[in-house]
N, C-alpha and C positions, 0 to 999 in steps of 0.2 A: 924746723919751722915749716919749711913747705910740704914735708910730709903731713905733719898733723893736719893743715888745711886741705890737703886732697883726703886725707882722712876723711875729715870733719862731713866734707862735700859729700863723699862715699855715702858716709853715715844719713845724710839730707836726703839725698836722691833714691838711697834703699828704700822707701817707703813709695816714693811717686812710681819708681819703676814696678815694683808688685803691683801698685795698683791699676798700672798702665796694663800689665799681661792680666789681671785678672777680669778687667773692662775686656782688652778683649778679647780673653778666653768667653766670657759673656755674650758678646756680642757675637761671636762664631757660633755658639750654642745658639741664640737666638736665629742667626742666619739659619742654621741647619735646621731648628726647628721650624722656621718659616718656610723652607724649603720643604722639608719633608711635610708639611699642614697645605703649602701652594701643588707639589705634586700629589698630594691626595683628592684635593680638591677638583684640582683637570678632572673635566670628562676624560673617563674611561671606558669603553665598551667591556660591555658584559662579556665573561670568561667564557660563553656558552656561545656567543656571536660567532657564525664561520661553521658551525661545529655539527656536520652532518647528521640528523635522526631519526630513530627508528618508527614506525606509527603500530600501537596495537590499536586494536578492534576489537569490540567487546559486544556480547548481545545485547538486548534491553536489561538483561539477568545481573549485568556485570559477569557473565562467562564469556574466556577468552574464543575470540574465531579464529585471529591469525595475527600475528605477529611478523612484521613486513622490516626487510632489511633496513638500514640507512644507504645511502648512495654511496657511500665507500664499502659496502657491502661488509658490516658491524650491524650489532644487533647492541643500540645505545637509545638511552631513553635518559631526558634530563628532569631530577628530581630535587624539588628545592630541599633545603635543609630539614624543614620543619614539619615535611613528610618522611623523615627517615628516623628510622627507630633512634631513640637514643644508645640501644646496645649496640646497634651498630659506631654507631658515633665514639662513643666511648671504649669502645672495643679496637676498633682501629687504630687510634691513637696511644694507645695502652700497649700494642704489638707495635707497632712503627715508629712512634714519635710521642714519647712520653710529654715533652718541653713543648711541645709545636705550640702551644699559648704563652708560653715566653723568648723563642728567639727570636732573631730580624729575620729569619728565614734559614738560615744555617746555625748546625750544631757542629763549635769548634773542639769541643773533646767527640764527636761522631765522626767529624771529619780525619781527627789525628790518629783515633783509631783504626780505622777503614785504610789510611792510609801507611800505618804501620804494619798491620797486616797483609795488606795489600803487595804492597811492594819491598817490604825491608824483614819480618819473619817467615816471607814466603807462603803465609797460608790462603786459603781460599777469598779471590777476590772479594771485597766490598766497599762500598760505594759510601755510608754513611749519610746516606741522605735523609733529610727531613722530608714533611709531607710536602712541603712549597718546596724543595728543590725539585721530587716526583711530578709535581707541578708542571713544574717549569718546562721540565726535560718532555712530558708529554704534549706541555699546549705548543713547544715551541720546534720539538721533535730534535732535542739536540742528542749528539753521539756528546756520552759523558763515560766512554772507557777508557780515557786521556787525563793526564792533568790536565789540559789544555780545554777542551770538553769538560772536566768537573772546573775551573773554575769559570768558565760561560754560564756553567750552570749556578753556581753561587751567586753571580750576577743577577742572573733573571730570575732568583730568589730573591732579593732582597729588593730587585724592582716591583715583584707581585708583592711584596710586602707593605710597600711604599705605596703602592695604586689600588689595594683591595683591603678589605678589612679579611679578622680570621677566618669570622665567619662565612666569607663569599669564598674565601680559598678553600678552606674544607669542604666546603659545598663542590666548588670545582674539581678536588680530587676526585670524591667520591661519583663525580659525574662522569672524569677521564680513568680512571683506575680499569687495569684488564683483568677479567673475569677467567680465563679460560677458553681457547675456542679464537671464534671471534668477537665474543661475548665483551663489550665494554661498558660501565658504568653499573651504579648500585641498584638503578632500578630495571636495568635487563637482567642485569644475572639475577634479582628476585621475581622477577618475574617467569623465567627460562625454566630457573634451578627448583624454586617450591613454589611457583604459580601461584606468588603473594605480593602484594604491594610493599616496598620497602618501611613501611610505619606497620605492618604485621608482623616482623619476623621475629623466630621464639629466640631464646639467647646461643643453642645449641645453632641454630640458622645465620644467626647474626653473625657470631664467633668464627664459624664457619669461613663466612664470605672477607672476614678481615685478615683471617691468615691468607686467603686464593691471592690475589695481588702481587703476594712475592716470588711464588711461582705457579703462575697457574697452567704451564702449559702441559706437566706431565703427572702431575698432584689427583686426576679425574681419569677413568677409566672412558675412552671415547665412544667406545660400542655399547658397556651397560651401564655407566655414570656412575656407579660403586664409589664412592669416596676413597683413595688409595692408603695407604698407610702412611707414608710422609704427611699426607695434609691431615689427617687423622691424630698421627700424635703430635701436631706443631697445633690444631683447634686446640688438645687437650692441655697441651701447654700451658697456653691461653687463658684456657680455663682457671689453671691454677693459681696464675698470677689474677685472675679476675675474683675470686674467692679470696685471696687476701684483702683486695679492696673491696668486695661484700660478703663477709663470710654469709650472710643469710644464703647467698644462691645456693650452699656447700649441700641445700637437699635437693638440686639438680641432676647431682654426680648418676645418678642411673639412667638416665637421658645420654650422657656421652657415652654409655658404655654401648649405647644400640647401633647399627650401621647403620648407614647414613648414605641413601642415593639422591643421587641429581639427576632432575629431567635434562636432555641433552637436545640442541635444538633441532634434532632430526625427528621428535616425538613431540615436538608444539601442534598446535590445534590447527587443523586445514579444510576448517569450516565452513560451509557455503564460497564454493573459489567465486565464482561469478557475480554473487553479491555484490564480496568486498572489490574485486576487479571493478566491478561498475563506481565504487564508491571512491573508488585511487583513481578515476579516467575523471571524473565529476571533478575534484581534488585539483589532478593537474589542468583540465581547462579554467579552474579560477584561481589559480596559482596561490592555491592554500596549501598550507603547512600546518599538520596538527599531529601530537603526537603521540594522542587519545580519543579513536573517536567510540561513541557509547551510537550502537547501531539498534534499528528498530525489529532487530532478529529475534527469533525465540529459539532457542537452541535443542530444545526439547520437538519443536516443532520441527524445526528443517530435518535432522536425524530422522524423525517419523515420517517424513513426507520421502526422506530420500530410500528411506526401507522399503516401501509401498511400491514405489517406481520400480529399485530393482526387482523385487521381486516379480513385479507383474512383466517386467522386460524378462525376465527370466523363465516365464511362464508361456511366452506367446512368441520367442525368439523361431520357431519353426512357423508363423505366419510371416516373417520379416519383418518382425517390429523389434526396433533394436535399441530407438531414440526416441527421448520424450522430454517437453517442458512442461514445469508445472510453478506455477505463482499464487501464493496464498496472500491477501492483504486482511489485514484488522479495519471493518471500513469505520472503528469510532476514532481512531485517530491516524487513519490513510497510510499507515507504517506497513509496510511488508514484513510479515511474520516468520514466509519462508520461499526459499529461491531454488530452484534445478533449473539450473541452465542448461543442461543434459544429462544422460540418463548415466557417461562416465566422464569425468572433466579429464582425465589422464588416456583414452581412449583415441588412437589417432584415426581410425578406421571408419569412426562417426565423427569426426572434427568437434571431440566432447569437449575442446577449449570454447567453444563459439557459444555467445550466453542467446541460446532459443527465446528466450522472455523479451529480448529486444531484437529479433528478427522478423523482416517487415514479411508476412505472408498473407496468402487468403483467406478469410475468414469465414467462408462457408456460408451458412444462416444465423454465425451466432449475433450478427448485428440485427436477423427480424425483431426481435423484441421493440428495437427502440423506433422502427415503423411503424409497430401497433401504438406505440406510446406516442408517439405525433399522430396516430389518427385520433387516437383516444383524446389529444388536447386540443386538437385542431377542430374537434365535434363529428368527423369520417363515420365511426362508429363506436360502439357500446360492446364490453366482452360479447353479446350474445347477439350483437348483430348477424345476419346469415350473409357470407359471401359464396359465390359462385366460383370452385372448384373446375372448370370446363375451358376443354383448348378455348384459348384468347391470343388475339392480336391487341399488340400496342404500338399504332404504326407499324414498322416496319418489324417491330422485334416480336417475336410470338416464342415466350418461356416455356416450357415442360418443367414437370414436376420431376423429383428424383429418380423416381419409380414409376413414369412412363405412364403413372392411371389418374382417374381425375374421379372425384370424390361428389361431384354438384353440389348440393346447397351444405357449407358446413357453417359453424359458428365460427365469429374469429378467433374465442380462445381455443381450439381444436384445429383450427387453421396453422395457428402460432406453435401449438404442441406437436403437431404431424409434421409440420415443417412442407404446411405445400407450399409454395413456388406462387402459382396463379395468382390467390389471394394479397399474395404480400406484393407482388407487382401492382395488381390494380390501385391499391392504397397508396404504393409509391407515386401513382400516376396522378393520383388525386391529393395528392401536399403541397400545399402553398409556400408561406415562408414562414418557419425555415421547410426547406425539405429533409429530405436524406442526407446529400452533399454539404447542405450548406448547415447544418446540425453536424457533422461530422468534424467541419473546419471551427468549428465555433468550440467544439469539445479539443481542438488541437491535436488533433491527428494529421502525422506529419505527412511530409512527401506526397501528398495527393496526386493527381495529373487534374488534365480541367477535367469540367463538370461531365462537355461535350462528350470524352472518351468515355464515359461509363455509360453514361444515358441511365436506362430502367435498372443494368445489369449488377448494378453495383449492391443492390441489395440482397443480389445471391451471393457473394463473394468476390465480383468484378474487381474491388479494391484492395489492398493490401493494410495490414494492420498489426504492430506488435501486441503480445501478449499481456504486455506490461499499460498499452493502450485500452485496450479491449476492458482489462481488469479494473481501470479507472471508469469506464463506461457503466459497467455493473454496479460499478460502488455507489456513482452517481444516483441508480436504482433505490438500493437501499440505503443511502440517504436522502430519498424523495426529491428525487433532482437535483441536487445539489451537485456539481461536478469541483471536486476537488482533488491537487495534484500529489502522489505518493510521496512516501516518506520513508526513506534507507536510513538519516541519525536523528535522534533524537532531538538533537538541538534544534532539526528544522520546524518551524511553525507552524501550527496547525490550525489557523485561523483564515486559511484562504482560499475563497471559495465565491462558483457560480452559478448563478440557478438556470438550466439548459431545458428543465420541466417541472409543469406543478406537481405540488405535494399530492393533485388525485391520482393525475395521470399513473404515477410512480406507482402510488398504491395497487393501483385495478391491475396495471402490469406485471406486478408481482404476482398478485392474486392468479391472474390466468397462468403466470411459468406454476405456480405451484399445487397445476392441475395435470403437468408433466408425468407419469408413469416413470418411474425408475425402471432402470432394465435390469431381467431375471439372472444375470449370472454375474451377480455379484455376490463378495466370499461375506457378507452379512449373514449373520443365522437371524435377525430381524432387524426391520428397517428402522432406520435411524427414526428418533419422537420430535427429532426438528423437520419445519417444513424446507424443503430445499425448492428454491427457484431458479432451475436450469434449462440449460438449450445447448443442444449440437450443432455442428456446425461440417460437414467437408468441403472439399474445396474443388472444382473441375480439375481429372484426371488423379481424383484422388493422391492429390500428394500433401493434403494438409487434413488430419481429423481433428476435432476441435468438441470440447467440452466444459464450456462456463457457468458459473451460477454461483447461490447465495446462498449459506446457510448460517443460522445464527450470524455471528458476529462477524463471518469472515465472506469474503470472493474468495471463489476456488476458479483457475484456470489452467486448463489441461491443453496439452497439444502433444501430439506426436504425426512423426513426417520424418523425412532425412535433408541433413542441410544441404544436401546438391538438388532439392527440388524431382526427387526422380519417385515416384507415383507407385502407390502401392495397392492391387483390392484391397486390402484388410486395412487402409487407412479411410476406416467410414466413422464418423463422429458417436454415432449410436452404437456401435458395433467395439469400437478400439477405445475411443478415450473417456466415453460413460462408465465403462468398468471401474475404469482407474480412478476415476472422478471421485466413483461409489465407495471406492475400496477407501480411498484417504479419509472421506467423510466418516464414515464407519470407525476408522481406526481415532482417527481424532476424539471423538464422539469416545470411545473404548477409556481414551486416557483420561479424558476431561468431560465424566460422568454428567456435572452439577453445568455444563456449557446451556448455553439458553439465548435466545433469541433478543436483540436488545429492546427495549419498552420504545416502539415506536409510534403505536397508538393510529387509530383511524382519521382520516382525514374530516373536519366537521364540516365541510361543502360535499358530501356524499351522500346518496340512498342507495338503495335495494327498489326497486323495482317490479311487478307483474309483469311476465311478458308472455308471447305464446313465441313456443320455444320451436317452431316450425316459420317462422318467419322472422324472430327478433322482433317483432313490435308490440304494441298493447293487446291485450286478448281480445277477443270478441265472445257472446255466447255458444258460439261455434268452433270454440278455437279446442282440438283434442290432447294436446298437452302442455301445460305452462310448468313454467320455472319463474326464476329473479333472475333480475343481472343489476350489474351495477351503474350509477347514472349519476353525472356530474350536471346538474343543473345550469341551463343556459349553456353547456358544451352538447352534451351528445347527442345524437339524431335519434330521434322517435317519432314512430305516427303510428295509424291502427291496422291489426293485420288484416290482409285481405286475400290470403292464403287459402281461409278455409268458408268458403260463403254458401249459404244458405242457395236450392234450386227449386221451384214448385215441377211438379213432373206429373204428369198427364197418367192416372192409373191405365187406363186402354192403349197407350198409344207406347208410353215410355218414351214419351219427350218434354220439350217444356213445353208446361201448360201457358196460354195467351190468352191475358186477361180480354174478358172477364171471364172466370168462371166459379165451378159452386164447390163448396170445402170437403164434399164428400166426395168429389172426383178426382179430386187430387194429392198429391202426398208430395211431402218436403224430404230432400235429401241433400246433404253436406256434401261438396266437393271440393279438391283442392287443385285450386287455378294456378298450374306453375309455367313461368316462363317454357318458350318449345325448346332452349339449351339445355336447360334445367330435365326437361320432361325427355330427350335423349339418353342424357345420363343416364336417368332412370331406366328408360328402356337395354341400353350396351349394358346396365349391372344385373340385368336379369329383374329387375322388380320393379317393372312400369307401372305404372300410376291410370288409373282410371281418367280417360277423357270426359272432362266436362262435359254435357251435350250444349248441341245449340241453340241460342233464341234467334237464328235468323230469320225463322218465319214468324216470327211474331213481332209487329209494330213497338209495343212493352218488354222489355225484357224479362225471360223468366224469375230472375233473381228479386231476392224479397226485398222490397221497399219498402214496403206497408207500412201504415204508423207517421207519425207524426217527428219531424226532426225537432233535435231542444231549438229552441227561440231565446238566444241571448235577452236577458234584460238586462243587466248592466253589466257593463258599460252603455251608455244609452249612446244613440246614435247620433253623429255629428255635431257632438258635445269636446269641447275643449276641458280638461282637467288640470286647473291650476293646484301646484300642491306645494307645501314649505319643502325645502331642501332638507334633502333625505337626511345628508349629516349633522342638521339642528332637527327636525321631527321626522318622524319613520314615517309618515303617511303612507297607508298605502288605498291601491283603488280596487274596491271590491266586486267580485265577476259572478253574475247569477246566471242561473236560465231555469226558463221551464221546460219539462221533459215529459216525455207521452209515458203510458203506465208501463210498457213496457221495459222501458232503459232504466237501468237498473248505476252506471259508472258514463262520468261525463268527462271527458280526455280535453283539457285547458292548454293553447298554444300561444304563444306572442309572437309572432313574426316568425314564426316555425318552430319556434323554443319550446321545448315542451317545458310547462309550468309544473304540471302538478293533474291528478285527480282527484272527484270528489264524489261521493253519491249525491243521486240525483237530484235529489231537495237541498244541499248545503250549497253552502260558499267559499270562493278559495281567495285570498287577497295576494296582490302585485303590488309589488313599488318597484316603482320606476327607477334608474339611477340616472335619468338625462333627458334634456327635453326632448319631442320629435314627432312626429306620427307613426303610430303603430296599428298591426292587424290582430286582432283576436279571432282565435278561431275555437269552439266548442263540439268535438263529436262525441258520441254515442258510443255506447258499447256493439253498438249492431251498423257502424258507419256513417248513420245519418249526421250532418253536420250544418253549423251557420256561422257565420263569420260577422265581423263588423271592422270598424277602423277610428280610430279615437285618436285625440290630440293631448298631446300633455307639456305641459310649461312649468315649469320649475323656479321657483323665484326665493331668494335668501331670506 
């Protein structure tokens, strides 16, 4: 009886008990599963976080320059999934870890075998690891030649299992996986081995890189990268088993029969060093990390520019020229196309590590240009202005030219080209603001000293300047003022920029460099059909020669000297580094036929001008040779020449005739009145000039007046000129006069401004942009002149 009731009970309670373990066999599943869904959830740091990297360098081309270690000194490069071939992907997995998309992280029949073999038939170790245990064992650097070591490592399997998806662990392997070498991750060893991005490799490549992993230390020949025969027939293995899962590849098979080398990283590209150095110094002051940068190199070009160099070092090395820097910029988008920071960067003997392009030296004259371009904006002078070439003091300082000789009256673009001295001093003396110094600071040229220490001197060379400075100055040039700062990547901006001078200036400055004579021994068999706008430059004690300028689309700058500053004859700017200037243009030019000049176009605030070409100013009847020059309206100085004037001369006497006398006694003769420094010159060059005679005894001067001066008519006089604002109507104010028969061109001035000319019967109209009182002045082509002063008022 009481058996059957405990029966009975049994029988009752079997049902609640199953269902009680099956609750909470449920309820443990759903724990674990909440468990495993809360620790996936946790932030986790990226597999990549910690994980030291390589940076390549690329030209503008996408061609590699240099491939630069990681700080653990590995050549690793992290490459997301979805940039990597799928043959690699599927390849990998195929040889390593067929399941790795179905375990927790560990393979328990890889593991039983590995470890039967291992330790119980004695045969050659194995480990049986999955990709996540390889994983594991590389991110976390565990010793797994242990039981003890493999199961830490099944652990931290099945934790990466838990905290990453598959996809971010596969990604990881393929990012820690070793290559060979110090070679780690998929996308250094494709970049190293076939100088391919990991999403290019062929299957024969792929295959390759999935077998290296398991041994790659002795699988690669280290001297010529031969593929060896162990890794040889374990790809081909590979292969085979990879033709069963596509038999279409099986018409591949003559692809693996070919040998198979790999570049070895003693054979990577070691392209421009000084460049990329400059661009890893940039780097670590903004404490950037990048592990691709796309550089503004041309790799075609640096190669060319660095052939030229050697060779012309190789050419002139019994002058003692042994070093040289040269900088090429593209100035349409301010990228540096090509860098020699010396003439050998592996050279200890010239310190060919030290990048010359950012070395602060003296610039010689190659900063005159931007003199004339502040006189030229400043209103100083007009290319054809005449300056005085003749010893001068400027206070205490008194310049010499190069060459010890003085030239008297030149033009300033023949001033600029000769490279005298005097000329470009006096102009400096005569610049307001900015001047020299303070246009130098404004273009951000570094380390200056004050103003005070240079004084006048600084536009010989007084100052100090990198190459890389300088070459932004020019660009400035040929982008008509425009000063804008280089560009080593790609990435950086090219929209930033200041204007340091107008769009004439630029022009006309160009125009005079590219009146510059190229020098004869250069290896051209004919001269380049672009115009080039350059200037030399050496430095006091000859230790800096210097050669800059423009062509087509690029700045070329040249330097050669030695970096200990110690002074060479043959480092003369026209002599040593125009050659070389010549020879790169040339060669440039040779490779890239169809190069051309960019569509810069004339400036539309410019003319051409009359001038007599013996004084720089307006011609006279008298005047015996004219040209053009160029002429920014309301900038540049003009007035009429007075060079060459007409003399009445006494036929009996051979003096000046005092008036009055009769037409038959006398006879007119042209002379030319030059200053008495001017008229020295001429005498020390051997070809004096004919003395004016005198009209001291005569009351009238001998010189012709005769005739009637023009007589402005309007502007009328002491008339106020109300006019609507220029920016709602153009009004302008019309300027006449009447002229004696003889004058022929009437020379229009406002306040010294030259306007404009007219023949003698026309009219030339002014608008005002402001109100004020103003002077008008009208002369003659034979100097007679009248002036007036008129009011003008301006009102909306």
């Amino acid at each position: 009886m009481g058996s059957r009731v405990v029966n009975a009970i049994r029988r009752q309670l079997q049902p609640v008990t199953f269902k009680r373990h099956l609750q909470n066999l449920l309820m443990g599943v759903f724990l674990l599963a909440l468990f495993c869904i809360g620790f996936r959830l946790w932030p986790h740091p990226p597999l990549s976080q910690g994980l030291p990297l390589s940076t390549a360098y690329y030209d503008r081309h996408d061609s590699l320059l240099r491939f630069s270690l990681a700080n653990d000194d590995r050549y690793r490069l992290w490459t997301k999934l979805e940039d990597i071939s799928p043959l690699v992907v599927e390849g990998i997995q195929l040889h390593e870890d067929r399941w790795f998309n179905y375990h927790p992280g560990f393979n328990p029949y890889s593991l039983i075998r590995g470890f039967w073999v291992s330790y119980i038939s004695g045969g050659r170790q194995q480990g049986g690891s999955t990709l996540t245990m390889q994983l594991a064992r590389m991110h976390w650097q565990l010793n797994t030649k242990t039981p003890q070591g493999k199961l830490v490592q099944i652990i931290r399997a099945i934790q990466l299992e838990l905290s990453y998806s598959k996809r971010d662990i596969l990604e990881a392997y393929l990012n820690y996986a070793p290559y060979g070498r110090n070679i780690e991750s998929i996308g250094a060893a494709s970049l190293i081995y076939f100088d391919k991005q990991p999403k290019d490799l062929t299957l024969p490549e792929a295959l390759t890189l999935a077998v290296l992993p398991q041994s790659p230390s002795y699988r690669i020949d280290a001297n010529t990268g031969i593929v060896g025969e162990a890794l040889t027939k374990a790809r081909n293995q590979l292969y085979q088993r990879w033709q069963v899962e596509h038999p279409a590849d099986n018409r591949m098979s003559a692809l693996f029969q070919l040998p198979l080398s790999l570049r070895q990283p003693e054979k990577l590209p070691f392209v421009a060093p000084h460049f990329v150095e400059q661009i890893q110094q940039n780097k670590q002051r903004r404490a950037i990390n990048s592990q691709s940068v796309t550089t503004t190199l041309d790799s075609n070009l640096q190669l060319l520019v660095e052939k030229q160099v050697n060779a012309f070092i190789e050419r002139n090395q019994n002058k003692g020229i042994h070093n040289s820097a040269v900088l090429l910029v593209d100035t349409r988008d301010m990228g540096i196309r090509a860098m020699v920071g010396s003439a050998d960067y592996h050279n200890r003997k010239i310190q060919g590590q030290v990048n010359g392009t950012n070395a602060k030296r003296s610039p010689g004259s190659t900063l005159k240009p931007f003199i004339y371009a502040l006189g030229l904006e400043q209103g100083i002078l007009h290319p054809m202005t005449i300056l005085k070439d003749v010893p001068s003091s400027f206070g205490a300082y008194a310049p010499e030219n190069f060459d010890r000789r003085f030239l008297g009256p030149i033009s300033a673009t023949d001033a600029l080209n000769y490279s005298r001295n005097i000329p470009a001093v006096y102009i400096s003396s005569r610049l307001k603001q900015p001047n020299l110094y303070q246009f130098l600071q404004l273009a951000g040229i570094s380390n200056l000293a004050s103003e005070k220490h240079y004084g006048l001197s600084l536009i010989l060379g007084g100052g100090e300047i990198t190459a890389q400075e300088l070459a932004r100055l020019y660009s400035m040039l040929a982008n008509r003022g425009e000063l804008k700062p280089l560009r080593l990547e790609q990435s950086t901006p090219t929209n930033s920029s200041v204007r340091l001078l107008s769009n004439e200036a630029s022009f006309i400055t160009l125009d005079m460099l590219s009146q510059h004579r190229r020098p004869g021994d250069t290896l051209a068999q004919q001269p380049t059909s672009l115009p080039v706008y350059w200037k030399t430059g050496t430095s006091w004690g000859f230790r800096d020669a210097w050669s800059a300028g423009i062509f087509g689309p690029y700045v070329l700058i040249v330097w050669q000297g030695n970096f200990d500053g110690k002074g060479n004859n043959a480092f003369i700017g026209a002599d040593a580094a125009a050659p070389l200037f010549f020879n790169i243009i040339d060669s440039i030019q040779a490779d890239y036929p169809a190069l051309k000049e960019p569509g810069r176009g004339m400036p539309p605030n410019i003319k051409q001008v009359e001038i007599c070409l013996a004084s720089g100013d307006l011609p006279t009847p008298w005047c015996q040779r004219k040209g053009k020059t160029w002429f920014i309206p309301g900038k540049s100085p003009i007035k009429v020449d007075t060079v060459y004037r007409p003399v009445i001369i006494d036929k009996a006497s051979g003096q000046v005739a005092c008036p009055p006398y009769r037409d038959e006694d006398v006879t007119t003769e042209i002379f030319e009145f030059w200053p008495s420094d001017l008229a020295n010159v001429f005498a020390q060059a051997g070809l004096p000039k004919r003395t004016p005679p005198s009209s001291a005894h005569c009351k009238i001067s001998g010189v012709i007046t005769t005739g009637q001066a023009p007589r402005i008519t309007s502007p009328l006089r002491n008339t106020t000129y109300t006019l609507r604002n220029v920016k709602q109507r153009n009004d302008p104010i019309v300027f006449s006069a009447i002229t004696d028969a003889d004058t022929k061109v009437i020379y229009w001035f406002v306040d010294d401004i030259y306007l404009g000319n007219t023949a003698s019967k026309r009219t030339i109209e002014w608008r005002p942009v402001t109100s004020g009182r103003y002077r008008v002045r009208a002369i003659d082509d034979r100097g007679r002149a009248d002036s007036r002063t008129l009011n003008v008022e301006l009102i909306n």
